[in-house]
C-alpha positions in Angstrom: 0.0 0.0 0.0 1.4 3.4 -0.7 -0.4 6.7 -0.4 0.1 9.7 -2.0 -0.9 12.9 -0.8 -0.8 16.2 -2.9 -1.5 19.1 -1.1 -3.1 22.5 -3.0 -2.8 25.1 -0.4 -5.7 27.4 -0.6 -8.3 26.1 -2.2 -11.5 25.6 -1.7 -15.3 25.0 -3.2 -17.0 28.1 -4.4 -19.8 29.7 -6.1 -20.1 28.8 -9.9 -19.0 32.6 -10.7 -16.6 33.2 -14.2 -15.9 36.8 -13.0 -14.3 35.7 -9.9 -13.8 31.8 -9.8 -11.1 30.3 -11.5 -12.2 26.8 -11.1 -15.8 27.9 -12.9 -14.0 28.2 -16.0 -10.9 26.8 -16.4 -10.3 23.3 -18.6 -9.6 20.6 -16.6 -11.2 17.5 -17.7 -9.5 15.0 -15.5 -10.1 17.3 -12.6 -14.0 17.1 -13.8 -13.9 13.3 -14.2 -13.0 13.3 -10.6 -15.8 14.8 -9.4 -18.5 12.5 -11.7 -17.8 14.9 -14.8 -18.7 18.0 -12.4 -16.4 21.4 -11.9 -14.7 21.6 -7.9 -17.7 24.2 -6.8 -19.7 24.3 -3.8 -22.9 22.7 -5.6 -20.8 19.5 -6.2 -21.4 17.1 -4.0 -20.3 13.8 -2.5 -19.4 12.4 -5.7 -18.0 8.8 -6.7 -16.6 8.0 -10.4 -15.3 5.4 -12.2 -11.6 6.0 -9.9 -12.4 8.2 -7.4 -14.6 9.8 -4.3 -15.2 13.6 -4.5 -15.8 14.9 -0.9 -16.8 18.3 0.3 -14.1 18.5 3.4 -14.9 20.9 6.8 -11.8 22.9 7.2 -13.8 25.1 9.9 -14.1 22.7 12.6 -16.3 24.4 14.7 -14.3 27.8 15.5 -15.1 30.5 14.1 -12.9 32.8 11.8 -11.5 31.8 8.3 -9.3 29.1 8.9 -5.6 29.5 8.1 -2.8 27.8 7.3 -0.8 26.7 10.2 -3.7 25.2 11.9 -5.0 23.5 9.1 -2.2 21.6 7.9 -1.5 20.7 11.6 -4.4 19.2 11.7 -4.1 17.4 8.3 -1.0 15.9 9.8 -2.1 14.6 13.0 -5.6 14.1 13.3 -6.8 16.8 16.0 -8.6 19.9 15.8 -5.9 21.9 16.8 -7.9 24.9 16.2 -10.0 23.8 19.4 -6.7 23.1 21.1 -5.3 26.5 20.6 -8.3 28.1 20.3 -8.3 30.2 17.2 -7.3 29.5 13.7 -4.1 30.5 13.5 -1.3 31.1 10.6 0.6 31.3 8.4 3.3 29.8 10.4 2.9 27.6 13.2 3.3 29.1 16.5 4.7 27.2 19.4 1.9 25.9 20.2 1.5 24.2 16.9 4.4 23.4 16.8 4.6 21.6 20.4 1.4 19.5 19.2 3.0 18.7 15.6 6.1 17.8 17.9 4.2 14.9 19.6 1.9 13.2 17.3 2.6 14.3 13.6 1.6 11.5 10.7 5.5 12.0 9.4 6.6 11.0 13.1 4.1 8.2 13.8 5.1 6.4 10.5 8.8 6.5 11.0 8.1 5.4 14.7 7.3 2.3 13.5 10.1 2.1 10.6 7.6 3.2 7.6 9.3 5.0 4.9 7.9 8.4 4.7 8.7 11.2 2.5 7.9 14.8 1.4 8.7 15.2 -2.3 9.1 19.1 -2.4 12.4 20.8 -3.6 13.5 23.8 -1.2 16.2 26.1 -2.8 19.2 27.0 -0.6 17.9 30.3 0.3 15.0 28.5 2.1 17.6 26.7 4.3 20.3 29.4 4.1 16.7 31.4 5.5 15.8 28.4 8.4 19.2 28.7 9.7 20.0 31.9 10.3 16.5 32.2 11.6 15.3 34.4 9.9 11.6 32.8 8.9 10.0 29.1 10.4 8.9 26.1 8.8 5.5 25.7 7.4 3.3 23.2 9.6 4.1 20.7 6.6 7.8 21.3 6.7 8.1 21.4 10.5 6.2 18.2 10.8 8.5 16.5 8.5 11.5 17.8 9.8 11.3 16.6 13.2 9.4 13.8 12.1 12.7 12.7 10.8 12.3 12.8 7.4 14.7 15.0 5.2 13.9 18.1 4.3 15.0 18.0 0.0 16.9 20.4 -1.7 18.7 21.2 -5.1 20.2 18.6 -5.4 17.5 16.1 -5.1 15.5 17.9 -8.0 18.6 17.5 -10.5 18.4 13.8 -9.2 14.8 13.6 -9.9 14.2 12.6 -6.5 11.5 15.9 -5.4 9.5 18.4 -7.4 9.0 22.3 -7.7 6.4 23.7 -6.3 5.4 24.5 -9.7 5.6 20.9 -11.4 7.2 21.5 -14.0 10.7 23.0 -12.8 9.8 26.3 -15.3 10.4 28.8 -12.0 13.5 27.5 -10.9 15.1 28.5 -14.4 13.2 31.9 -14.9 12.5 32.8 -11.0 15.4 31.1 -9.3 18.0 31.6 -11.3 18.7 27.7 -12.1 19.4 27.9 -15.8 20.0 23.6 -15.9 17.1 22.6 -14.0 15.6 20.2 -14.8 11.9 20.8 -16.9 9.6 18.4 -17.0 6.0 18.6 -19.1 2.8 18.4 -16.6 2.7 14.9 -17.9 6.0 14.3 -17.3 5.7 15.6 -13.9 2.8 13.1 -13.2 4.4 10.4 -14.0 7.7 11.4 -12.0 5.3 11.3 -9.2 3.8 8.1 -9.3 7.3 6.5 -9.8 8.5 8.6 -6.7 5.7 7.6 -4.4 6.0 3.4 -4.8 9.1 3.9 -3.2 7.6 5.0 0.0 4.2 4.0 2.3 3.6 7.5 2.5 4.5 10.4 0.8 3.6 13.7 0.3 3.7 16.8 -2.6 2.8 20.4 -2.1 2.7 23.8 -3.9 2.1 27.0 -2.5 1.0 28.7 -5.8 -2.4 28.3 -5.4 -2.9 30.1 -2.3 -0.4 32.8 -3.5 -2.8 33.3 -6.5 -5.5 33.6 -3.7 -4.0 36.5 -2.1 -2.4 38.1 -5.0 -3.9 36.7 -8.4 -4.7 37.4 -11.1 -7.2 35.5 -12.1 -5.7 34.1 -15.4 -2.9 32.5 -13.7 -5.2 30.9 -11.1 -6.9 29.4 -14.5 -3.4 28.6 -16.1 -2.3 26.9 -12.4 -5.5 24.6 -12.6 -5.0 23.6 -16.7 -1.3 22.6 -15.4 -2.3 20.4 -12.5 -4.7 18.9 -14.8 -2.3 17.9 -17.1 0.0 16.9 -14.0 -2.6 14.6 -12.8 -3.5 12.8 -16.4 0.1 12.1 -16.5 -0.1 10.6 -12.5 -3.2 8.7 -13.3 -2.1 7.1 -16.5 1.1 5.8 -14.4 -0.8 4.6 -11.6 -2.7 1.3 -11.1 -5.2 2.2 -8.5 -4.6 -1.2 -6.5 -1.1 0.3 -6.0 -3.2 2.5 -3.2 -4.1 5.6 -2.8 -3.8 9.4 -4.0 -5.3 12.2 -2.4 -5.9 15.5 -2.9 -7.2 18.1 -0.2 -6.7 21.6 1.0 -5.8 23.6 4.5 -8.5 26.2 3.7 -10.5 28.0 0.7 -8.7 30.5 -0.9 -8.0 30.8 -4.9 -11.8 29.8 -5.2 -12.5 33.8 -4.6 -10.3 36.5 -6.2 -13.2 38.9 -5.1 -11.7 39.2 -2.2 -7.8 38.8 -1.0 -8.6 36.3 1.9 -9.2 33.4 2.9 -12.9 31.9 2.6 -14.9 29.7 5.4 -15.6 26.9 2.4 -15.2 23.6 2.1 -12.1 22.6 1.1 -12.1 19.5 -1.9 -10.8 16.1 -1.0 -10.4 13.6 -4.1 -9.9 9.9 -2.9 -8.3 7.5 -6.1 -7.9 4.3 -5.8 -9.3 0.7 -4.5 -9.0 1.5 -1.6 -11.0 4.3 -1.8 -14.3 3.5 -0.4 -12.3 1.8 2.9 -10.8 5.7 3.5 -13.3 7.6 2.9 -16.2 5.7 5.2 -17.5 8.6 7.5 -14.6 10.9 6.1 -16.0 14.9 6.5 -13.1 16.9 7.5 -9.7 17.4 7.7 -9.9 15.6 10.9 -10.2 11.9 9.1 -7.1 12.3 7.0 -4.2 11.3 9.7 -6.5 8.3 11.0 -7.6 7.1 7.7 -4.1 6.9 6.7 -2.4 5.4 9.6 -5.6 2.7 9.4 -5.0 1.7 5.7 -1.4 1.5 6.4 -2.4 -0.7 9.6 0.1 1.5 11.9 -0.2 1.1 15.1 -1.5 4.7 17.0 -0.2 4.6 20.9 
């Protein structure tokens, strides 16, 4: 069993509105086949297709205030409703109190407990650790969790290897943002397919980009379109590579976001949560929030919780 799980930061389900919505028009046909042939909006449903279960996700858990990132990758990562805990939704970087909580009982920690190979597939460039170092900024909730959770923080050279991803799929920003002119570029396809190779090497593993909710809070709106076209092609490359009783990919959200470029915030939607896989109907049993996605996992990889 492996699991793969892709994390879109910022996104959520929203109204069905062209003017403001990227995901009400852009073209993203295997993202629709996901969801029974339907666009990710706030009509859609609970929805199973022919490979998957489409699942309107609570990112609120019962505090009020637009949830944030911090909080809601924490609990993504561990299982509790860490909002409650603190008592606010809090971000974008954990606190110490996240921190502490991601500390004791993170997935990445519990998995390599119990001698699990675990991994988080993202390329940093040495000016994030050059950054981490001198102190100068914190981890992400994701990035702090897999750090002292034991599992390696990848850099450059790991993306020349092959062996993570850009935030961006492809590679393109590291050449024309980062100033890596032999980077490695892969299509959208070609990125897919990378991925699924990369994750049967692991039980769990996980991809991220930050893109999305930058285009939340920044936009504009066309490249919100043109970051959805790309991850579509992304996942027809992962799906074509995949045989669904390898296990499972998921793909959720910490909080809405890129859903409405009305606004510069964060939303209180639902957040999308795609299950693929045969598998898929044992995870997603009484799945409704962000909650279920630590406990699901650690029960279809038949880990042991203390």
């Amino acid at each position: 069993m492996h699991i793969l799980l892709i994390f879109l930061d910022g996104i959520g389900l929203g109204e069905d509105d062209p003017a403001n919505n990227p995901f009400a028009v852009a073209n993203t046909p295997t993202l629709h086949a996901l969801a029974g042939n339907r666009r990710w909006l706030r009509s859609t449903p609970r929805t199973e297709s022919a490979r998957a279960i489409f699942i309107p996700t609570d990112p609120r858990l019962g505090v009020p205030g637009r949830p944030q990132s911090a909080t809601g990758q924490a609990v993504i990562l561990t299982g509790r409703n860490v909002p409650t805990e603190i008592g606010e939704h809090y971000g974008p970087k954990p606190n110490a109190a996240i921190r502490a909580i991601l500390d004791e009982s993170s997935l990445f920690k519990q998995l390599t407990a119990q001698g699990r190979r675990a991994a988080l597939l993202d390329a940093f460039p040495p000016r994030f650790f050059h950054s981490i170092n001198r102190g100068k900024t914190l981890r992400s909730s994701i990035q702090h969790a897999a750090h002292t959770g034991g599992v390696p923080i990848r850099g450059a050279d790991d993306l020349f290897a092959g062996m993570a991803l850009s935030a961006d799929w492809t590679g393109e920003g590291w050449r024309e943002v980062l100033g890596y002119p032999d980077a490695p570029i892969y299509s959208p396809e070609q990125a897919g397919a990378r991925l699924a190779e990369l994750a049967r090497q692991y039980d769990f593993s996980l991809v991220s980009t930050w893109l999305t909710d930058e285009i939340g809070h920044r936009g504009p709106f066309e490249r919100g379109v043109s970051i959805l076209e790309r991850f579509d092609r992304v996942m027809a490359g992962l799906l074509d590579a995949w045989n669904d009783d390898e296990g499972l990919i998921l793909i959720t959200s910490d909080h809405g976001n890129m859903e409405d470029l009305s606004i510069r915030q964060h939303t209180e939607n639902d957040v999308p949560t795609v299950v693929i896989g045969a598998a898929r109907h044992q995870f997603a049993a009484g799945f409704s929030s962000l909650l279920h996605i630590t406990p699901h996992i650690l029960s279809l990889l038949a880990v042991n919780v203390p």
